[in-house]
C-alpha positions in Angstrom: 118.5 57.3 94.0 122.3 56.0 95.1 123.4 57.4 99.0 126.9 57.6 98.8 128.5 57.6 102.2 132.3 58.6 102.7 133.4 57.6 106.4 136.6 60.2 107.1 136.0 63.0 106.1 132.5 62.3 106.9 130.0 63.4 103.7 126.6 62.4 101.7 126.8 62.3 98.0 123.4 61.5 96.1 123.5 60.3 92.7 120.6 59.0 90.1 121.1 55.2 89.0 123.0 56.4 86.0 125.7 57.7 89.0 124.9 61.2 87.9 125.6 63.4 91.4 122.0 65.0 92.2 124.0 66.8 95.6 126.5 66.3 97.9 128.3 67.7 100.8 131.1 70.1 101.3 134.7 68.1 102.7 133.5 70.2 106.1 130.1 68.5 105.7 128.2 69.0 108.6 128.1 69.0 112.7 128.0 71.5 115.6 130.3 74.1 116.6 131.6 74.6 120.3 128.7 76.9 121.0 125.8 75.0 120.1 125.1 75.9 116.8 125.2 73.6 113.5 125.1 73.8 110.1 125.0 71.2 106.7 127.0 72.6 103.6 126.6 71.5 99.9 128.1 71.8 97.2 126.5 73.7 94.1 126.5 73.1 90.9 127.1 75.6 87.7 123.6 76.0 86.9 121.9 74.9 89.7 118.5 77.4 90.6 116.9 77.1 94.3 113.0 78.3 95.0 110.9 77.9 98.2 111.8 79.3 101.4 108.5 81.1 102.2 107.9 84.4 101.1 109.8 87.4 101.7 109.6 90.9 100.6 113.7 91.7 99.8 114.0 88.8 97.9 113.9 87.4 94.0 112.2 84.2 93.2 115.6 82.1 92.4 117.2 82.3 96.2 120.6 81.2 94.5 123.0 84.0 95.9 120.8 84.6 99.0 120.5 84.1 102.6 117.4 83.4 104.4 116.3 83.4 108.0 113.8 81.7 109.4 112.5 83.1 112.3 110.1 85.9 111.5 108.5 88.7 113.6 106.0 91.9 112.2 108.3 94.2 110.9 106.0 97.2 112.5 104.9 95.5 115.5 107.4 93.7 117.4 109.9 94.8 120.2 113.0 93.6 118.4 115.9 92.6 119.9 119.4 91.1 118.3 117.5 87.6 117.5 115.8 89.0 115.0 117.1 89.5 111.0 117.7 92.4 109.1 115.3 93.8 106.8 116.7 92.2 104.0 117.4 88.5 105.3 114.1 87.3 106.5 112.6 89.5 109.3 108.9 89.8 108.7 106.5 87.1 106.7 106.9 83.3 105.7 109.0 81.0 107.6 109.3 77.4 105.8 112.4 75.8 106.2 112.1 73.8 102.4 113.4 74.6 99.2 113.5 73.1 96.2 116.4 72.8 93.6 116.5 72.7 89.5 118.5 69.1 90.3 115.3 67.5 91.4 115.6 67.5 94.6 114.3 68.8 97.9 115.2 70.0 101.7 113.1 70.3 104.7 115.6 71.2 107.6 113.2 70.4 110.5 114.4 72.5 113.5 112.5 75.1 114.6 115.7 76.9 116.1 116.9 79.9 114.6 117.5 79.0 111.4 119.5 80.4 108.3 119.5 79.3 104.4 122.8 81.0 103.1 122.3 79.8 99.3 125.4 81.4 98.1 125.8 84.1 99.6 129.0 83.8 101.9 130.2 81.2 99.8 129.1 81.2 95.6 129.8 77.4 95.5 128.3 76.2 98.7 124.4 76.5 99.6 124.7 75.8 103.9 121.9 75.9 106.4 121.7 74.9 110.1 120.5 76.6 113.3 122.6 79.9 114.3 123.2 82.1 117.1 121.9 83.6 119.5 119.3 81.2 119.8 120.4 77.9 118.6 119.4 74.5 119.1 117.6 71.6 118.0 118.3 68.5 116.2 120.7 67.8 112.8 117.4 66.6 111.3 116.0 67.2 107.2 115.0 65.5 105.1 116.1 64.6 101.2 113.4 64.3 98.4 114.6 63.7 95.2 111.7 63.1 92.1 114.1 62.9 89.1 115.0 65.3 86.0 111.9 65.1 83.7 109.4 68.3 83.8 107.2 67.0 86.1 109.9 66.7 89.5 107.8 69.7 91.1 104.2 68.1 91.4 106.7 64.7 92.5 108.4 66.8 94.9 104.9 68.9 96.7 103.5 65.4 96.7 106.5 64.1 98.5 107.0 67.3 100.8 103.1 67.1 102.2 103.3 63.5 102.3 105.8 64.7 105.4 104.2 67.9 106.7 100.3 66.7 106.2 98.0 67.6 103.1 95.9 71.1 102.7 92.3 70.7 104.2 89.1 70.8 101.2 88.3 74.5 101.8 85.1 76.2 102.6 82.8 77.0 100.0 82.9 80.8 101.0 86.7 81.2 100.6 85.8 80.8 97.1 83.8 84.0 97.2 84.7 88.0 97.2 87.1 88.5 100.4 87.4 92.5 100.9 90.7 93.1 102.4 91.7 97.0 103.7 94.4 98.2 105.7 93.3 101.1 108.3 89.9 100.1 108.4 87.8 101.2 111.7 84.7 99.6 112.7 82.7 102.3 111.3 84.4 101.8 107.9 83.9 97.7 108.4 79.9 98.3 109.0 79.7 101.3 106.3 81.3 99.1 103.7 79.8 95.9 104.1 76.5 97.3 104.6 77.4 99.1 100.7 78.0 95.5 99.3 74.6 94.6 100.3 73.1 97.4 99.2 74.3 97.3 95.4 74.2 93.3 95.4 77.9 93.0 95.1 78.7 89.0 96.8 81.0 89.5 99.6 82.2 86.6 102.0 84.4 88.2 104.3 86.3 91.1 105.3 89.9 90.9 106.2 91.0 93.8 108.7 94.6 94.3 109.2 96.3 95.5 112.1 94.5 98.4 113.2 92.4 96.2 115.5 95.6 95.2 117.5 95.4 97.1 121.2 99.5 96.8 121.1 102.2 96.3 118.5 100.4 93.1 116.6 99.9 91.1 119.5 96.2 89.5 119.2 95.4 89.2 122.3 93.3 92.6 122.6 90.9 94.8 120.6 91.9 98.2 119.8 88.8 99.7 122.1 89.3 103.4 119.6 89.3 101.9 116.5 87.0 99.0 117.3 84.6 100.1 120.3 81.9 97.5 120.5 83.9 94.2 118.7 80.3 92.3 120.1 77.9 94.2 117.9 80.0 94.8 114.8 80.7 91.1 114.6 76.6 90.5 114.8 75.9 93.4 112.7 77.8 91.5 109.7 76.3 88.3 110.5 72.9 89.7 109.9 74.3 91.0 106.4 
């Protein structure tokens, strides 16, 4: 890969040896506004696809024509206030602040600000992202992977990417197994059903319980003492299952 560096205006272009452009800035390439917040803008190209970005509900799997949030909060179990997204641009699930690009190449914008991925949304020809009011901050810091065109850039790029963030620990032998997962459960529905597994010699390895055992909104701090009563006994009542 060939950095290209234009002095006034100030922008990146990245090209492959054969001087083929991979990406490159906007003329208004990056830097801060009066207020504190920032923001990088590239250009896109015709047929140019973007994935990644952590999952979200209201959104497709290409994120071309899309803008992203990152700063999430349960949807159902949050005071919110105007930091917070709508609905439709990131609220509630996955935050990751990477994408990858049909080009070859990858982003990790590593702020932990308030950040926004507009992939052509405001603009069709210009993906942007930065940090964004009203809580901006942090540094003009991310990262540029590039692996190259053939069909294997992907695995080249997730090597690359964890390389950065740190690889996935060698999981547990029983989060292989049968995870039952419910939402609404009560402890009398946890020990009913997990005492039926055993009895008709069905493998089970754990039992998820969603937020019902939250004591207010989703913050885990507390049991929910009606749904959940004695926490102690249920949680020694499945270890002797």
């Amino acid at each position: 890969m060939v950095m290209r560096i234009q002095k006034d205006p100030f922008k990146i272009t990245y090209l492959d040896k054969a001087g083929n452009v991979i990406n490159e800035n906007e003329d208004q390439s990056m830097g801060w506004t009066t207020d504190g917040e920032l923001m990088i803008n590239n250009k896109i190209q015709s047929d140019e696809a973007f994935w990644g970005l952590g999952e979200k509900p209201e959104s497709s799997f290409n994120r071309r024509g899309e803008k992203v949030y990152m700063w999430s909060v349960d949807a159902w179990g949050a005071e919110l206030d105007d930091s917070f997204p709508s609905w439709e641009e990131g609220r509630y699930y996955m935050a990751t602040p990477y994408f990858t690009s049909s080009k070859g190449y990858a982003i990790l914008f590593d702020n932990s600000s308030r950040t926004v991925f507009d992939m052509g949304k405001t603009d069709p020809d210009t993906a942007s992202f930065g940090c964004v009011n009203p809580n901006p901050g942090g540094e003009l810091c991310y990262y540029f992977m590039y692996a190259g065109s053939d069909d294997q850039y992907q695995k080249q790029l997730s090597k690359t990417y964890t390389d950065l963030i740190g690889k996935s620990f060698f999981a547990p032998l029983w989060s292989t197994g049968n995870i039952q997962c419910h939402y609404g459960y009560t402890q009398k529905d946890v020990e009913e059903v997990a005492a039926k597994y055993r009895e008709t010699g069905i493998p089970l390895d754990a039992m998820m319980v969603d937020i019902e055992w939250y004591k207010y909104l989703c913050t885990p701090t507390a049991w929910n003492n009606s749904n959940f009563p004695d926490p102690d006994g249920m949680i020694q009542k499945l270890k002797d299952l």
